[in-house]
C-alpha positions as CSV (number, residue, x, y, z in Angstrom):
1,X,99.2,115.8,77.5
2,X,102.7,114.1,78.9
3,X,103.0,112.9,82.1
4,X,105.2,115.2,84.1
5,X,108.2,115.0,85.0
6,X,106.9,115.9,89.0
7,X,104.8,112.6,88.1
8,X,107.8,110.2,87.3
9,X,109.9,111.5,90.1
10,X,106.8,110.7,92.6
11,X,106.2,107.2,91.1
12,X,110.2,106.5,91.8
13,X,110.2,107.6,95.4
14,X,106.8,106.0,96.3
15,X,108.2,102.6,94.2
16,X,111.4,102.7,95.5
17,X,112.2,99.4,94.8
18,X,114.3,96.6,96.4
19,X,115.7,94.2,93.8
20,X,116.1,90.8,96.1
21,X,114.1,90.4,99.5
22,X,115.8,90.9,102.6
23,X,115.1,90.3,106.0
24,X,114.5,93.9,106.9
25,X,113.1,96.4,104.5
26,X,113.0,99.9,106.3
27,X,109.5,100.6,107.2
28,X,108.5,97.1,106.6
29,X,108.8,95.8,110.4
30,X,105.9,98.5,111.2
31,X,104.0,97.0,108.8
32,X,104.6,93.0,109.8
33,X,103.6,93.9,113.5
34,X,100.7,95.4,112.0
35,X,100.0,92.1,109.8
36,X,100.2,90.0,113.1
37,X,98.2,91.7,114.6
38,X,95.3,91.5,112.1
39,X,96.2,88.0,111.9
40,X,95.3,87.2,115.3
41,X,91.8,89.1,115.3
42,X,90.6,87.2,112.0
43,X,86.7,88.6,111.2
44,X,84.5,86.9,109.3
45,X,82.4,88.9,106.7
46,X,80.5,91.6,108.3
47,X,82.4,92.0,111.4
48,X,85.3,93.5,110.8
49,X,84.9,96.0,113.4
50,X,88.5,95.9,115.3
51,X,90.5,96.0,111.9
52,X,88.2,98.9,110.6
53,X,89.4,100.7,114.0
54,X,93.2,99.8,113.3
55,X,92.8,100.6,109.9
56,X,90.9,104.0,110.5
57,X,93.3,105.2,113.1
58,X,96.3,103.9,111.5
59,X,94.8,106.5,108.5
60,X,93.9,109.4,110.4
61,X,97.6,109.8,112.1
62,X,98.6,110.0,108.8
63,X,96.8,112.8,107.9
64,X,94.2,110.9,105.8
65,X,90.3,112.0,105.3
66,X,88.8,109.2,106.9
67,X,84.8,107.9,106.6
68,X,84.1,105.1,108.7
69,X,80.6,102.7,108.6
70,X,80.7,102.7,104.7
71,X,78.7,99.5,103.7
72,X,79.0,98.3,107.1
73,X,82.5,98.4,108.7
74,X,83.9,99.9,105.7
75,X,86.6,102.6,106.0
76,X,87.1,105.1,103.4
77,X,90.5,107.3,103.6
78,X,90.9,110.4,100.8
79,X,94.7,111.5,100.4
80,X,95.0,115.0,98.5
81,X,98.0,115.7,97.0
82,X,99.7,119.1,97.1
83,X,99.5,119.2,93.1
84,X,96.3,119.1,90.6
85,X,95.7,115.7,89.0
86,X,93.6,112.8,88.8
87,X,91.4,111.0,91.6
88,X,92.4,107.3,91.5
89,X,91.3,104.7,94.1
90,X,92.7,101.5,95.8
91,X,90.5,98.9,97.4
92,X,91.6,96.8,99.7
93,X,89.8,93.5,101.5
94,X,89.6,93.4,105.3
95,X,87.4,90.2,106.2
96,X,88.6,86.4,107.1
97,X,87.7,83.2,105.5
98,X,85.1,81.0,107.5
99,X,85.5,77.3,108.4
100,X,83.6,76.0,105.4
101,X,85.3,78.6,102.8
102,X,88.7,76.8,103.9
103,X,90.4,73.3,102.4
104,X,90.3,71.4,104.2
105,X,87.2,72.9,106.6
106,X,89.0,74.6,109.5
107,X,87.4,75.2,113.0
108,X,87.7,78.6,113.4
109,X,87.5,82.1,110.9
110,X,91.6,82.6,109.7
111,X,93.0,84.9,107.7
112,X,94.3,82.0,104.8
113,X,93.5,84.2,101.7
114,X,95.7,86.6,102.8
115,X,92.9,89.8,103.8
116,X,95.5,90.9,106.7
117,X,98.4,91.1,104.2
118,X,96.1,93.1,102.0
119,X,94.5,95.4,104.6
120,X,98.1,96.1,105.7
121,X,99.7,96.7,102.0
122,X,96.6,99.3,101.6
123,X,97.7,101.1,104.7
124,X,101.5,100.5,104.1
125,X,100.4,102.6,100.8
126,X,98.3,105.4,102.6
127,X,100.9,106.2,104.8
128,X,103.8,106.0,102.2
129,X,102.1,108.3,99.9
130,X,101.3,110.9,102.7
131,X,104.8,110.9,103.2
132,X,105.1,111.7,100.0
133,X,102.6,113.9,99.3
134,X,104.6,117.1,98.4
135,X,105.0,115.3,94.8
136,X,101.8,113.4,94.7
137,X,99.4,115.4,91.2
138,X,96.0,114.2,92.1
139,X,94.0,112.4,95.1
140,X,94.0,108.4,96.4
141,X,90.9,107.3,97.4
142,X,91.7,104.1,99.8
143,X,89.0,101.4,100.4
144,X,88.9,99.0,103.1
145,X,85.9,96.9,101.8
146,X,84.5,94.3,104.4
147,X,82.4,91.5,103.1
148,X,84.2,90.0,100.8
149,X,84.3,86.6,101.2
150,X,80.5,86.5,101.3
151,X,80.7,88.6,98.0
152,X,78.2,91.7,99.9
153,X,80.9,94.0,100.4
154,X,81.4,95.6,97.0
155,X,78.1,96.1,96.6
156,X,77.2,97.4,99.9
157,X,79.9,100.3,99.4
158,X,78.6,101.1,95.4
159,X,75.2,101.2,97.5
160,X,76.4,103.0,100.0
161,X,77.4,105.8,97.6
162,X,81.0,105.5,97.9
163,X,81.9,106.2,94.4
164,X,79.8,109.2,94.1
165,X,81.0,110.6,97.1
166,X,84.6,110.3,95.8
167,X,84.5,109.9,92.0
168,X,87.9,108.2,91.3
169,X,88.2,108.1,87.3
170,X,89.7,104.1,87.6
171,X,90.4,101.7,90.9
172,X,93.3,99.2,91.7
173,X,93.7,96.3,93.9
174,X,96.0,93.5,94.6
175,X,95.7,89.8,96.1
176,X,98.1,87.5,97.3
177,X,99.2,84.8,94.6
178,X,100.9,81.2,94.6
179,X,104.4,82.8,92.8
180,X,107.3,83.3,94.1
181,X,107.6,86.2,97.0
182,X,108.3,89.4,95.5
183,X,106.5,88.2,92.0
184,X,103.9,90.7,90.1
185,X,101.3,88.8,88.3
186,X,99.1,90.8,86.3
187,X,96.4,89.5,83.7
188,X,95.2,91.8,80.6
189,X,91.8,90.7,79.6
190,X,91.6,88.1,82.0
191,X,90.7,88.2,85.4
192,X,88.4,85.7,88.1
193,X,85.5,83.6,87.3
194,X,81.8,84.4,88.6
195,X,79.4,82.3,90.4
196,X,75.8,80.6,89.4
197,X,73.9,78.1,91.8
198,X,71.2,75.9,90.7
199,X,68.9,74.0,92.8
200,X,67.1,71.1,91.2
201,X,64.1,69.4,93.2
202,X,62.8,66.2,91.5
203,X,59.9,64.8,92.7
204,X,57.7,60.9,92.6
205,X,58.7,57.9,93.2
206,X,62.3,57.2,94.1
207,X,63.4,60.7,93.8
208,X,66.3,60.9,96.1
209,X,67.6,58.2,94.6
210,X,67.5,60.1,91.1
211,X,68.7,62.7,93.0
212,X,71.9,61.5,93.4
213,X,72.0,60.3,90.1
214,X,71.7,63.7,88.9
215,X,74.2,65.4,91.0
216,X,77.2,63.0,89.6
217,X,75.7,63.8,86.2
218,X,76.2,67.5,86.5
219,X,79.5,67.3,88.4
220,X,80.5,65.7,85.2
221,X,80.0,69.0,83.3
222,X,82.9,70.1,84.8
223,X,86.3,70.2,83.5
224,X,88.8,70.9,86.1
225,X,88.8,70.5,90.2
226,X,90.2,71.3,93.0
227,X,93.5,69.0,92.7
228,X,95.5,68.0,95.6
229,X,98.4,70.0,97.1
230,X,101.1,68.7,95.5
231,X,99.6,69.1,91.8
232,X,98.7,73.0,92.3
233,X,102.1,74.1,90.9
234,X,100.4,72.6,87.4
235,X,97.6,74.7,87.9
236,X,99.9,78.2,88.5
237,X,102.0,76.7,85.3
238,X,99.0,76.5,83.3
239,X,98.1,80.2,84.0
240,X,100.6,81.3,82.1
241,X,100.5,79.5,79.0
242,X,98.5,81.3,76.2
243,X,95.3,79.3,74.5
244,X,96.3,76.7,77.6
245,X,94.1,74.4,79.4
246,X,92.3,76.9,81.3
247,X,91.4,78.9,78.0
248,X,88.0,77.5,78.4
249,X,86.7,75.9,81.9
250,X,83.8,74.6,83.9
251,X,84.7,74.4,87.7
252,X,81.3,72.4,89.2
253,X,79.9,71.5,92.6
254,X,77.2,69.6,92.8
255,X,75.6,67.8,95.8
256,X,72.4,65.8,96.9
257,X,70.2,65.8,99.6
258,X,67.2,64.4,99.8
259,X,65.3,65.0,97.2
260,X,67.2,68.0,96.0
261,X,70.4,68.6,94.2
262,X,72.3,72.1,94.9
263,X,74.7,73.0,92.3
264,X,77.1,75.8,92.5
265,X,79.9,76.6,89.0
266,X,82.4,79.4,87.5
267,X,82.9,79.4,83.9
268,X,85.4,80.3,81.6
269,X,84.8,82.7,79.5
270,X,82.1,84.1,81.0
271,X,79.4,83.4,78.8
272,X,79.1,80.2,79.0
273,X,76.6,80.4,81.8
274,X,73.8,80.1,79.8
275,X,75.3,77.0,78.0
276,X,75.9,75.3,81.5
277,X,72.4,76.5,82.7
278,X,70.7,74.9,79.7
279,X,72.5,71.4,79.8
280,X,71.5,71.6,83.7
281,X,68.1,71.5,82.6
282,X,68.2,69.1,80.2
283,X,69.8,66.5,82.6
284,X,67.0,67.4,85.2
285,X,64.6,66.3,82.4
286,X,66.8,63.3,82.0
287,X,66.5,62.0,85.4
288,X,62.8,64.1,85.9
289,X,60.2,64.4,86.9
290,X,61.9,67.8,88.2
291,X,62.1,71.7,88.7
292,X,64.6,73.9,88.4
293,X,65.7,77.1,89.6
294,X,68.3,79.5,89.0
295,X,68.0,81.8,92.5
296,X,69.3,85.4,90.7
297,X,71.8,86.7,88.2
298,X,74.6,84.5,87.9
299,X,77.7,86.7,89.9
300,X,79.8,88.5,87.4
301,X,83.4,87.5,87.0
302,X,86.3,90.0,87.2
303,X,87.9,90.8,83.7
304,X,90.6,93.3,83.6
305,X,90.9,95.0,80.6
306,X,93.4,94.4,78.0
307,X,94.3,98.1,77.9
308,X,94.4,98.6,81.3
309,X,96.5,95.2,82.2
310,X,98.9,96.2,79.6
311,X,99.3,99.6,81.0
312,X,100.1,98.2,84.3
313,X,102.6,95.4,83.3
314,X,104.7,98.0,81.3
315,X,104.9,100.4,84.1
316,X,105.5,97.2,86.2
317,X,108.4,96.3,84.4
318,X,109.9,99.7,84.1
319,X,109.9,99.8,88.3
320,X,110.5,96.4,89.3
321,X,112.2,94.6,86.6
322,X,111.1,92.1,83.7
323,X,112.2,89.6,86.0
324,X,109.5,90.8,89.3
325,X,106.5,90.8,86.4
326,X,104.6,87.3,84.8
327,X,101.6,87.5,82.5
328,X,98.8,85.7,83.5
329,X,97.0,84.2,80.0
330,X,94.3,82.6,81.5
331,X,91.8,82.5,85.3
332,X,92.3,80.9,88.3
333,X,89.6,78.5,88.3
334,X,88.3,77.8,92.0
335,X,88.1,81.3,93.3
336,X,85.8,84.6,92.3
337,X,86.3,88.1,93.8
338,X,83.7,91.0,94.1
339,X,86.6,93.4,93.4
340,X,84.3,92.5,90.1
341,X,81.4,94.8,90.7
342,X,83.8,97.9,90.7
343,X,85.3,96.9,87.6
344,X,82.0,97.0,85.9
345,X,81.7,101.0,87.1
346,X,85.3,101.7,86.7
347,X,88.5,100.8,84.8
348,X,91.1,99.1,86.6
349,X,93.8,97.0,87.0
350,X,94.0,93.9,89.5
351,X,97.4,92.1,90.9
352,X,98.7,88.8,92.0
353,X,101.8,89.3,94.5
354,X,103.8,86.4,95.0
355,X,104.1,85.3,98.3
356,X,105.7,81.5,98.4
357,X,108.7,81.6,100.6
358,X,111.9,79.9,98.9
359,X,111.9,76.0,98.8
360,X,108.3,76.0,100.0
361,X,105.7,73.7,98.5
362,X,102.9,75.9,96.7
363,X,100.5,75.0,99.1
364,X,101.7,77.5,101.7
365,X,101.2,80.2,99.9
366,X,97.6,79.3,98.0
367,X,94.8,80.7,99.0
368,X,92.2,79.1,100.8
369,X,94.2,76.6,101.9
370,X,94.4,75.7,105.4
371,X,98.5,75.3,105.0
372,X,98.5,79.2,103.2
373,X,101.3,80.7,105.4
374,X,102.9,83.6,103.4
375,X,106.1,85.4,103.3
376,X,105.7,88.5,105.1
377,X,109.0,90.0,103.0
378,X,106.3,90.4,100.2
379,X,104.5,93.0,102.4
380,X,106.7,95.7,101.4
381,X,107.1,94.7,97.8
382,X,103.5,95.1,97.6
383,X,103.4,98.5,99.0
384,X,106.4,99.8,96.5
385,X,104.7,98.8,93.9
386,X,101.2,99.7,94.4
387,X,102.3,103.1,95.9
388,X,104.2,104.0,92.8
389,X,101.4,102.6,90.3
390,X,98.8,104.9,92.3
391,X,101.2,107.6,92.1
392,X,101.8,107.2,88.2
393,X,97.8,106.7,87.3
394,X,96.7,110.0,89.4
395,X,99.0,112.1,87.4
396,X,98.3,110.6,84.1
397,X,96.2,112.1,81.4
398,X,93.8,109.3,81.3
């Protein structure tokens, strides 16, 4: 079965594509009032109730099917095209990052990982491919997830039945990336790391002591930290070398209080948890007498597929450019993502856009950072892309 030829001329008009950023962008003013305005009503996890009502009316007037309450304040929006194809979805992140999920701690809930520039891309997309819709083969499913910086919204919106209700046959999303603005990062059969947490308690005579003894000892498991602003651009340069440094990885935090130790890690490759869970215990016998516990499954990282990432960079290139697209050979080390749980229903593909503004250090545009302060030009490259991808995968065969 080919892809039609309806197909490729609805990918080009959705991805129409401009080369170089410019100040303008068409439609892309719209959409940078609507980024500024999510920016100034930052939610934390769980609360995202005014950008759920933005996002949900912003849908509706453009002639979306829109669920609200999904998992919380998740907003689901169906667009059906006008020709038979495939269902494909795109999930999108709505919530804010909390003072203690920032570096260094901030003193208020902000939206430095870039969730507004996300939320507004996903709408950006919605109402580019109503516009379209008279060459769209297939259905977009669109989800504004809430929760995920607490790593509950996912789940809450699988539990909630929200891929039953829908049944897309694969699901997309995109993040904002330390690259330059305008940049497409994608990573075939890599991805995010997980999270485990182990809490130690030792107990007897001069316990707290040992306590702290410990916790240096199992930060020492790990093999790479957070390093200060001005080395990041190492760690973006080391993503892209095959077999590189972060090939393998232990990123560790470990702490003492009292008596007990709280540890929390992501691994490279994956299955190394049990390894790291097993030395834990062994240095807890070291510096015992001790108990430990491992509260839960560890969280699962997020691996695209090699098949799937491939698919995506080719069509990438083809519509943007082999300049626009970078390879990502290994995974960012200090952050996970619970876009995770719907890649373990669903195949997918997951993107870094580049949002560093020219001659800026790589700390305004890294996530998490206090400093992140992105290049709103990338908004509409974001949409282009993502539009046209969606557009391509819902009339494709598979």
């Amino acid at each position: 079965m080919a892809i039609t030829r309806r197909a490729v001329l609805g990918a080009a008009a959705a991805s129409a594509f401009v080369p170089v950023l410019g100040p303008g962008g068409g439609d892309s003013h719209d959409l940078v009032a609507l980024r500024r305005d999510l920016h100034r009503h930052p939610e934390l996890s769980g609360q995202e109730e005014y950008t759920a009502s933005v996002v949900a009316r912003r849908l509706r007037r453009a002639g979306l099917e829109v669920t609200t309450g999904v998992g919380g304040h998740g907003v689901v929006g169906v667009l059906r095209g006008a020709h038979r194809g495939r269902t494909v979805a795109y999930r999108a992140d709505m919530d804010a990052v909390p003072p203690e999920g920032q570096i260094p701690p901030g003193s208020a809930a902000a939206h430095v990982c870039g969730h507004d520039l996300h939320t507004t891309i996903g709408v950006g997309i919605a109402e580019r491919l109503a516009q379209q819709r008279r060459h769209l083969e297939g259905s977009v499913v669109f989800l504004f997830q809430p929760g995920e910086e607490a790593l509950a919204g996912a789940a809450a919106m699988i539990a909630g039945g929200v891929l039953e209700a829908t049944r897309p046959a694969e699901i997309h999303a995109l993040h904002c990336g330390p690259f330059p603005a305008g940049q497409l990062a994608v990573m075939p059969g890599y991805g995010l790391p997980g999270l485990d947490r182990a809490a130690v308690t030792l107990t007897g005579e001069g316990a707290a002591d040992r306590a702290a003894a410990l916790a240096a000892a199992i930060n020492a498991l790990g093999t790479v930290t957070v390093p200060p602003p001005e080395r990041l651009g190492q760690i973006v340069d080391d993503l892209l070398i095959p077999d590189g440094p972060l090939a393998r990885f232990v990123f560790m935090r470990a702490s003492a209080a009292g008596e007990q130790v709280r540890a929390s890690y992501r691994t490279w490759p994956e299955a190394r948890w049990s390894e790291i869970r097993a030395e834990i215990g062994r240095l807890a016998t070291v510096h015992g007498p001790a108990s430990v516990a491992f509260p839960g499954d560890p969280f699962p990282a997020m691996v695209v597929r090699e098949e799937d990432g491939r698919a995506l960079e080719r069509y990438l290139r083809w519509s943007t450019g082999d300049e626009r697209v970078a390879v990502l050979h290994a995974a960012v080390p200090f952050n996970g993502e619970d876009f995770a749980l719907f890649l373990r229903r669903l195949p997918g593909t997951f993107t870094f856009l580049g949002v560093r503004r020219p001659g800026e250090g790589i700390e305004t545009s890294y996530p998490h950072l206090a400093t992140f302060d992105p290049d709103e030009r990338a908004i509409a490259v974001g949409v282009r892309a993502m539009a046209g991808w969606l557009t391509y995968r819902a009339a494709s065969p598979r």
